[in-house]
FIVEX-984955 format. One record per atom (N, C-alpha, C): residue number from 1; residue in three letters; atom name; x, y, z. Coordinates in pm, whole numbers, plus 50000, padded with zeros to 5 digits. Example, Ala and Ser with C-alpha at 12.3 -4.5 7.8 and 13.67 -1.06 7.14 Angstrom:
[nupa 1; "ALA"; "N"; [51319; 49431; 50780]]
[nupa 1; "ALA"; "CA"; [51230; 49550; 50780]]
[nupa 1; "ALA"; "C"; [51320; 49670; 50780]]
[nupa 2; "SER"; "N"; [51285; 49775; 50708]]
[nupa 2; "SER"; "CA"; [51367; 49894; 50714]]
[nupa 2; "SER"; "C"; [51290; 50003; 50787]]
END
This chain:
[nupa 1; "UNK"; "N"; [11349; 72032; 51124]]
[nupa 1; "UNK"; "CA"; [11457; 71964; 51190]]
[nupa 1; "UNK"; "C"; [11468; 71823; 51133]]
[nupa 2; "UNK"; "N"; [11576; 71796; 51079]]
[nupa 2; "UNK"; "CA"; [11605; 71666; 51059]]
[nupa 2; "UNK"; "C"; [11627; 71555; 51155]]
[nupa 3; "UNK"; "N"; [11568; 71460; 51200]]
[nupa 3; "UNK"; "CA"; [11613; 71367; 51256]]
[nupa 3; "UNK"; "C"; [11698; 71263; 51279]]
[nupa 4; "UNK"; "N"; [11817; 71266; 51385]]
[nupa 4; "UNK"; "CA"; [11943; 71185; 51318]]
[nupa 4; "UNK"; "C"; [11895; 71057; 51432]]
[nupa 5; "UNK"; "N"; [11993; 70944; 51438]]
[nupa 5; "UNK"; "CA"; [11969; 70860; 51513]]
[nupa 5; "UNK"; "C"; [11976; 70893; 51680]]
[nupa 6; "UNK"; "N"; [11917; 70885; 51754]]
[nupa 6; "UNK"; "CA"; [11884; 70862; 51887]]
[nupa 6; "UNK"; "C"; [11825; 71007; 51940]]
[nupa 7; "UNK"; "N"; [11743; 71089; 51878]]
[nupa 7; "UNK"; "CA"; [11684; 71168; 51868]]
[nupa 7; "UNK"; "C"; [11514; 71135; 51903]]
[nupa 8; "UNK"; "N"; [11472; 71015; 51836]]
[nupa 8; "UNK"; "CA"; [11361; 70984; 51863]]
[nupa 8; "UNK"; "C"; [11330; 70905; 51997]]
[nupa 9; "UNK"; "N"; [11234; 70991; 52053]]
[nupa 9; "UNK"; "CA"; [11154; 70927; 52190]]
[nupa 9; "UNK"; "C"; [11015; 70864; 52180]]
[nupa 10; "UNK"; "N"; [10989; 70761; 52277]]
[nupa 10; "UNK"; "CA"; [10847; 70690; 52280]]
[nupa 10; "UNK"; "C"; [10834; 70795; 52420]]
[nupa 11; "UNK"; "N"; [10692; 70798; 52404]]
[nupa 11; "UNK"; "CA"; [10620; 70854; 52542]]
[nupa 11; "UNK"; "C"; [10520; 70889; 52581]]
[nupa 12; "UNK"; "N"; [10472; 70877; 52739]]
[nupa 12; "UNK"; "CA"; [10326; 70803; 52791]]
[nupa 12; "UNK"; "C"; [10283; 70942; 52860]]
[nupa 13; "UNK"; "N"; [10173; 70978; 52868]]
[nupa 13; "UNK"; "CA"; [10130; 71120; 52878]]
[nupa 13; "UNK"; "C"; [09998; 71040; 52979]]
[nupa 14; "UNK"; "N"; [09958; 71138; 53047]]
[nupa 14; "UNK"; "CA"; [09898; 71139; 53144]]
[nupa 14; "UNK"; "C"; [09775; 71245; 53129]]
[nupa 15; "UNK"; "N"; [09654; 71245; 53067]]
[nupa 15; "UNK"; "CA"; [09537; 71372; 53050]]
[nupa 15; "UNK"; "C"; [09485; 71391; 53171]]
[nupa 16; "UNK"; "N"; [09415; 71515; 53194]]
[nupa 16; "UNK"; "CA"; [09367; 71580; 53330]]
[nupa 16; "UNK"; "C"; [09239; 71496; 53357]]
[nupa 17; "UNK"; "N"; [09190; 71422; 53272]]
[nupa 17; "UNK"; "CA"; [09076; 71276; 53326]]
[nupa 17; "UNK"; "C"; [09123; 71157; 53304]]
[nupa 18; "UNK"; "N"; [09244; 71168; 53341]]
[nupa 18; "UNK"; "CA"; [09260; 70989; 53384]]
[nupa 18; "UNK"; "C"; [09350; 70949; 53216]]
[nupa 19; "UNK"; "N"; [09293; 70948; 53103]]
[nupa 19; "UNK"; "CA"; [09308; 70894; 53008]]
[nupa 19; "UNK"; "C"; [09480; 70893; 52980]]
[nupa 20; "UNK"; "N"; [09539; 70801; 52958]]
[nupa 20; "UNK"; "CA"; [09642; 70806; 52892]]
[nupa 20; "UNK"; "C"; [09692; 70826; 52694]]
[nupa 21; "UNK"; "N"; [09783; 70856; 52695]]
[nupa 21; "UNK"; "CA"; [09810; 70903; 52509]]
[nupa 21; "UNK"; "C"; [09946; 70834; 52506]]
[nupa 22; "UNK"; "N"; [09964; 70796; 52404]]
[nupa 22; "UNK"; "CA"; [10107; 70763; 52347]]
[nupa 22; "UNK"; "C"; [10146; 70788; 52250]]
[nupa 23; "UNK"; "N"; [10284; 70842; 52239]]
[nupa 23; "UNK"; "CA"; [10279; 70890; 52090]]
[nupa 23; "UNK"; "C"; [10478; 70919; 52069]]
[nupa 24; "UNK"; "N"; [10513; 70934; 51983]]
[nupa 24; "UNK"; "CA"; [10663; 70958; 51936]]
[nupa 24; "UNK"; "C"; [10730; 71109; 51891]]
[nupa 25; "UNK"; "N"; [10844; 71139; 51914]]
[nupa 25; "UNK"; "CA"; [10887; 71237; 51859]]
[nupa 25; "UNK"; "C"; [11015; 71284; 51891]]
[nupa 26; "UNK"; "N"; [11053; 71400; 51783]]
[nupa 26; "UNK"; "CA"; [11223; 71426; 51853]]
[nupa 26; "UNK"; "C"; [11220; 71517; 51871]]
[nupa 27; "UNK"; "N"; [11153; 71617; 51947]]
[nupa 27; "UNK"; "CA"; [11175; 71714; 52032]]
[nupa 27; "UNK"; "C"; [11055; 71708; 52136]]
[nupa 28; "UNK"; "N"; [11094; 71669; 52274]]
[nupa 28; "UNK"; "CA"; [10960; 71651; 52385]]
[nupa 28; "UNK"; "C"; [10894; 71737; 52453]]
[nupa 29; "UNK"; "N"; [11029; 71825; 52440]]
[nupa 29; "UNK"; "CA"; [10971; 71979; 52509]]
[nupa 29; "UNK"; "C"; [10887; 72096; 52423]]
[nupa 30; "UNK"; "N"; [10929; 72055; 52282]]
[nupa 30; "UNK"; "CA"; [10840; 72103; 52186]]
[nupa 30; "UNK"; "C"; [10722; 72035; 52203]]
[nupa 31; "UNK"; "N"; [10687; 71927; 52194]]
[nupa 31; "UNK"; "CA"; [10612; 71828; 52179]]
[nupa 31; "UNK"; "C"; [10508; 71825; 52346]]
[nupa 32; "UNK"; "N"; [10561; 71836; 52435]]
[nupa 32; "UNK"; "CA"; [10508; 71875; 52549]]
[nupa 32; "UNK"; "C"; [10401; 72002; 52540]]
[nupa 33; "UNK"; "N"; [10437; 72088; 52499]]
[nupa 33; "UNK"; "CA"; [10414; 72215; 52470]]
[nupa 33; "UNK"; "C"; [10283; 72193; 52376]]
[nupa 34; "UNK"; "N"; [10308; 72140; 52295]]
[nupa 34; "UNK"; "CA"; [10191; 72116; 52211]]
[nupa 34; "UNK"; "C"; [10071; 72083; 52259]]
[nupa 35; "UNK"; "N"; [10074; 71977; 52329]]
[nupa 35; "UNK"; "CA"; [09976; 71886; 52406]]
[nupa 35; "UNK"; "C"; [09918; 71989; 52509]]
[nupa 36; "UNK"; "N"; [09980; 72058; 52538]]
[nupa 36; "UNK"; "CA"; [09900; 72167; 52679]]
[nupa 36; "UNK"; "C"; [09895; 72254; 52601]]
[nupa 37; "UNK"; "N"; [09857; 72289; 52482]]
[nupa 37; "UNK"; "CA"; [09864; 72457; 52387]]
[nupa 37; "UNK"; "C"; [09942; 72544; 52420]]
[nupa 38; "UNK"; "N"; [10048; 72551; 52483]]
[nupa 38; "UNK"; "CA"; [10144; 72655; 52490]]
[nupa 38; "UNK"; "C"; [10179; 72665; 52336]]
[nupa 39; "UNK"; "N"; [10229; 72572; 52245]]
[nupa 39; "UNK"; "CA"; [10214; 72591; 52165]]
[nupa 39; "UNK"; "C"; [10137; 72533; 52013]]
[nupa 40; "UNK"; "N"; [10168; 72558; 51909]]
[nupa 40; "UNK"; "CA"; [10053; 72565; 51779]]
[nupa 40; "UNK"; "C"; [10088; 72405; 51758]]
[nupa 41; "UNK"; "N"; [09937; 72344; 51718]]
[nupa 41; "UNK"; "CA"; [10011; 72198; 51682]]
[nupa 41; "UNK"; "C"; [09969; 72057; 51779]]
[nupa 42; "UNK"; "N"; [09959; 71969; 51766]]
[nupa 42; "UNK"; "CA"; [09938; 71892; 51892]]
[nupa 42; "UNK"; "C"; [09787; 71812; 51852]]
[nupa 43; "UNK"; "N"; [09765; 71702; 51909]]
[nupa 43; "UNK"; "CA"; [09697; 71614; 51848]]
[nupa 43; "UNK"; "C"; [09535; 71656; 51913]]
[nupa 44; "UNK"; "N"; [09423; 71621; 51888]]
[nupa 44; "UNK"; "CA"; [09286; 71622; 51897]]
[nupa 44; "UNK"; "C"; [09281; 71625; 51998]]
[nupa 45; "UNK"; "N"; [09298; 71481; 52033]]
[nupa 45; "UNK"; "CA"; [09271; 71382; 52113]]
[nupa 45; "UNK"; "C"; [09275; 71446; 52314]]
[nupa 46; "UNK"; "N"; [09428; 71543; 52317]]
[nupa 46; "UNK"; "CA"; [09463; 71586; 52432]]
[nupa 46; "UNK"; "C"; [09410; 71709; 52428]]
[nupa 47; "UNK"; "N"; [09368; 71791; 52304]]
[nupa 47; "UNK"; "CA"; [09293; 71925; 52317]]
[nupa 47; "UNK"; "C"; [09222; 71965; 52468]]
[nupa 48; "UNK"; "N"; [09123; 71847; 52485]]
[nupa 48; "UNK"; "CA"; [09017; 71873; 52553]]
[nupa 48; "UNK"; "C"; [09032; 71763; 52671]]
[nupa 49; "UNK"; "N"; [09168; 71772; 52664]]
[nupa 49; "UNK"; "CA"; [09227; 71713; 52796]]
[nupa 49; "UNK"; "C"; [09326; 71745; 52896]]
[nupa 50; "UNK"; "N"; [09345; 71876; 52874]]
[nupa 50; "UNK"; "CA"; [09465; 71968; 52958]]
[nupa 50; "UNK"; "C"; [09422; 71993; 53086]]
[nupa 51; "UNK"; "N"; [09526; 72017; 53149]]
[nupa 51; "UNK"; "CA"; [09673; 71990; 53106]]
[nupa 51; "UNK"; "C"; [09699; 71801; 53099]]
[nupa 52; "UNK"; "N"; [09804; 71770; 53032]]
[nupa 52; "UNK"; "CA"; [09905; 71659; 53044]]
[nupa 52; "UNK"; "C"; [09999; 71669; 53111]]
[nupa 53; "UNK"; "N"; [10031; 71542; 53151]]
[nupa 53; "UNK"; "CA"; [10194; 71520; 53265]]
[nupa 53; "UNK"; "C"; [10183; 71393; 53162]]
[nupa 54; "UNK"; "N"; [10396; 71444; 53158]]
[nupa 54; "UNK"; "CA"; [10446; 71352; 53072]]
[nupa 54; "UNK"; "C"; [10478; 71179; 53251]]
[nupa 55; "UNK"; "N"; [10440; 71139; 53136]]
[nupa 55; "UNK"; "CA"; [10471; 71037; 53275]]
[nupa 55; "UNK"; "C"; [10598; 70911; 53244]]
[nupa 56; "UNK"; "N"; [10638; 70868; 53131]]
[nupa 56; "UNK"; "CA"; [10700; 70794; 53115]]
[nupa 56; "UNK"; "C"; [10807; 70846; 52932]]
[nupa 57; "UNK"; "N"; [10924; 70824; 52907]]
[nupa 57; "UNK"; "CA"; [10970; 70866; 52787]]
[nupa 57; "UNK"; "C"; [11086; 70742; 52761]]
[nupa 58; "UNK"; "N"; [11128; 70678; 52687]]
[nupa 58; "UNK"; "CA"; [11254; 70666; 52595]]
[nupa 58; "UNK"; "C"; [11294; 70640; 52455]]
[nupa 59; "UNK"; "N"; [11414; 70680; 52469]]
[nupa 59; "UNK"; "CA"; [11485; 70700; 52350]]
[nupa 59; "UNK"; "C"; [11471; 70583; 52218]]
[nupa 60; "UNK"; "N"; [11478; 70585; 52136]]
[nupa 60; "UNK"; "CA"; [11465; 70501; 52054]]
[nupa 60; "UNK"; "C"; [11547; 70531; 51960]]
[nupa 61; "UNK"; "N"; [11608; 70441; 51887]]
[nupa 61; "UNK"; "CA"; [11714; 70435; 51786]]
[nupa 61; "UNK"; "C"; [11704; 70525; 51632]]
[nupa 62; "UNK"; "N"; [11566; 70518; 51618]]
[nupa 62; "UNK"; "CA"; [11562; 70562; 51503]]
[nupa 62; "UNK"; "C"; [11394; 70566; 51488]]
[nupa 63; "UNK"; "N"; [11333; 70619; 51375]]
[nupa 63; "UNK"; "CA"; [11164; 70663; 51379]]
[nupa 63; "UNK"; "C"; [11066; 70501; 51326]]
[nupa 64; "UNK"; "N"; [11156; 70435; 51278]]
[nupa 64; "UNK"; "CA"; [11099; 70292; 51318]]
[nupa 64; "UNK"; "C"; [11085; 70212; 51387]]
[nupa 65; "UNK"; "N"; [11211; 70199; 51469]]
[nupa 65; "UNK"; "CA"; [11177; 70158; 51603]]
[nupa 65; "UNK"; "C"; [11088; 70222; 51704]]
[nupa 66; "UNK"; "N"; [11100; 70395; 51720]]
[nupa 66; "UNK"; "CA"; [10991; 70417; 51775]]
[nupa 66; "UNK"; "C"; [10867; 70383; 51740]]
[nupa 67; "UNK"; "N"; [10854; 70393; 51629]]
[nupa 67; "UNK"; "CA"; [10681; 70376; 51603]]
[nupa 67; "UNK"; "C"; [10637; 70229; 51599]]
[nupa 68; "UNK"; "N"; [10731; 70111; 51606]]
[nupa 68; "UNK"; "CA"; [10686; 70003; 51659]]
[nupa 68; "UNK"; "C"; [10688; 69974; 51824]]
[nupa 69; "UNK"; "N"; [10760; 70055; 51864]]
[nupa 69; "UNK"; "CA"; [10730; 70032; 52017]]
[nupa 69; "UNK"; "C"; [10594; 70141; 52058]]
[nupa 70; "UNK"; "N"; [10609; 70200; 52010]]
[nupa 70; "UNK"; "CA"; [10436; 70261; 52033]]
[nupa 70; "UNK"; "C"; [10380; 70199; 51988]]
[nupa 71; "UNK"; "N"; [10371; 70122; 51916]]
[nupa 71; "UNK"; "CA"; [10251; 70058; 51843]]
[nupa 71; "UNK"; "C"; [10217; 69947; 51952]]
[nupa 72; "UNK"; "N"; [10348; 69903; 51981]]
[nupa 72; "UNK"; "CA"; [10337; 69814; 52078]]
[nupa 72; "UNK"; "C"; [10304; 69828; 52231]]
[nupa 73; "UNK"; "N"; [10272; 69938; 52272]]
[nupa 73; "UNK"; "CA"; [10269; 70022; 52403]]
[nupa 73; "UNK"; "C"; [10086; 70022; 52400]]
[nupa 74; "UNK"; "N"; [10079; 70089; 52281]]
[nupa 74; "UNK"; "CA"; [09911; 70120; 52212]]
[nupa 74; "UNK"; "C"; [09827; 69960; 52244]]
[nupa 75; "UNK"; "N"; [09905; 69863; 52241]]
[nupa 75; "UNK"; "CA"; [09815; 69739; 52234]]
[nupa 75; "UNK"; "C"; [09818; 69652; 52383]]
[nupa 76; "UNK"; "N"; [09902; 69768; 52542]]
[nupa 76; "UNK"; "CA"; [09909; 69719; 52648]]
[nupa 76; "UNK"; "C"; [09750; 69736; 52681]]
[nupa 77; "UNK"; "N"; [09727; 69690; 52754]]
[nupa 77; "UNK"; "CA"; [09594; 69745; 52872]]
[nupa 77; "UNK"; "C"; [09673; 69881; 52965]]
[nupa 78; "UNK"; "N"; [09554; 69963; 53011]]
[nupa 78; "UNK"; "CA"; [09584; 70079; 53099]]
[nupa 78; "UNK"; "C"; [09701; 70032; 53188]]
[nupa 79; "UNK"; "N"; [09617; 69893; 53260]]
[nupa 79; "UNK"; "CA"; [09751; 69873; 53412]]
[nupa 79; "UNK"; "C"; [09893; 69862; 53361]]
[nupa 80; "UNK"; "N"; [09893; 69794; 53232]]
[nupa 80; "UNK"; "CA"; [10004; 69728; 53202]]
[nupa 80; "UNK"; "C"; [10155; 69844; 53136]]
[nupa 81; "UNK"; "N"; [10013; 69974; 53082]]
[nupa 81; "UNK"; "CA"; [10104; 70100; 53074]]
[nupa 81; "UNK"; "C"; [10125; 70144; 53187]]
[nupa 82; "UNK"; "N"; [10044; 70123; 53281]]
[nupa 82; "UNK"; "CA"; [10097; 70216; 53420]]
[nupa 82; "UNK"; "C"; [10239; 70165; 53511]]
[nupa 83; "UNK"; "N"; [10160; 69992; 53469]]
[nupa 83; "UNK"; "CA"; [10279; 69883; 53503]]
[nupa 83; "UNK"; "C"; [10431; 69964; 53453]]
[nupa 84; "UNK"; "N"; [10440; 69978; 53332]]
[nupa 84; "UNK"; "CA"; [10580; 70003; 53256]]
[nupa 84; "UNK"; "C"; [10612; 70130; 53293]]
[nupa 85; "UNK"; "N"; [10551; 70246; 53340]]
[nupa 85; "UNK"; "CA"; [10554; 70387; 53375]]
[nupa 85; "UNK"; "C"; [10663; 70340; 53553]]
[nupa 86; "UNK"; "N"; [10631; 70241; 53599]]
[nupa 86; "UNK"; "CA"; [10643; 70222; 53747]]
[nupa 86; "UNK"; "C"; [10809; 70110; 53746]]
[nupa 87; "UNK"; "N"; [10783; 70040; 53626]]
[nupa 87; "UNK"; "CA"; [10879; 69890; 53665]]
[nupa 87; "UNK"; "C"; [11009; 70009; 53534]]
[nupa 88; "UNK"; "N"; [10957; 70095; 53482]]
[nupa 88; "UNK"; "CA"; [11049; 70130; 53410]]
[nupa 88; "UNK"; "C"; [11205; 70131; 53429]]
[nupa 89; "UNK"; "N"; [11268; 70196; 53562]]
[nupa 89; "UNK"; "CA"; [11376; 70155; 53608]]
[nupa 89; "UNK"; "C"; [11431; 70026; 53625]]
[nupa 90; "UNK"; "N"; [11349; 69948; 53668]]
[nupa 90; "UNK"; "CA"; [11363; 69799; 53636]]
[nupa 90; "UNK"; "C"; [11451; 69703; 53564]]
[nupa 91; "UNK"; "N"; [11292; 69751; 53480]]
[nupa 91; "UNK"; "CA"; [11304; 69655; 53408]]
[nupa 91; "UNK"; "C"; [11322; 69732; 53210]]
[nupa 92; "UNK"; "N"; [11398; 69769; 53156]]
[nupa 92; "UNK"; "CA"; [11420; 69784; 53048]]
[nupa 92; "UNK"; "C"; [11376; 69705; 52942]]
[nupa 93; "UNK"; "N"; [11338; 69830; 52843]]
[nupa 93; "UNK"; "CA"; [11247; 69770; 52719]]
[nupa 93; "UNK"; "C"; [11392; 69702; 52665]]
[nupa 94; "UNK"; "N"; [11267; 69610; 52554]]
[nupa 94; "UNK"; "CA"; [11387; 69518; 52469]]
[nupa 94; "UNK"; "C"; [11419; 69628; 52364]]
END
């Protein structure tokens, strides 16, 4: 699948011990799927952390902007992701 503009999502995942993941992509429900092994694919890290609940997602303009706002998500503290999971209606990313 090619990726056109506003296709790409940032988003905050929730593991069955507490741990949070962040990570990007343009299909979530594919990408959902992954993370709980329904299907083939999906990162290490959540293997041995199923199930996941997606807890927080948005859109992003294009696969650079996502991956700097993850990058930038990656360098909150826990509260401060949980913070943004909660004030999300709020308060909108820049």
């Amino acid at each position: 699948m090619i990726a056109t503009e506003s296709t790409w999502v940032v988003y905050l995942l929730q593991c069955v011990d507490g741990s949070l993941y962040t990570g990007v992509t343009v299909d979530m429900q594919r990408r959902l799927a992954q993370h709980n092994g329904e299907r083939s694919g999906g990162p290490r890290y959540t293997r041995g952390r199923r199930p996941v609940q997606l807890l927080w997602s948005e859109p992003a303009a294009d696969r650079a902007t996502a991956q700097r706002r993850e990058a930038a998500i990656k360098r909150l503290s826990r509260d401060a992701k949980l913070a943004l999971c909660q004030l999300d209606a709020v308060i909108p990313a820049p």
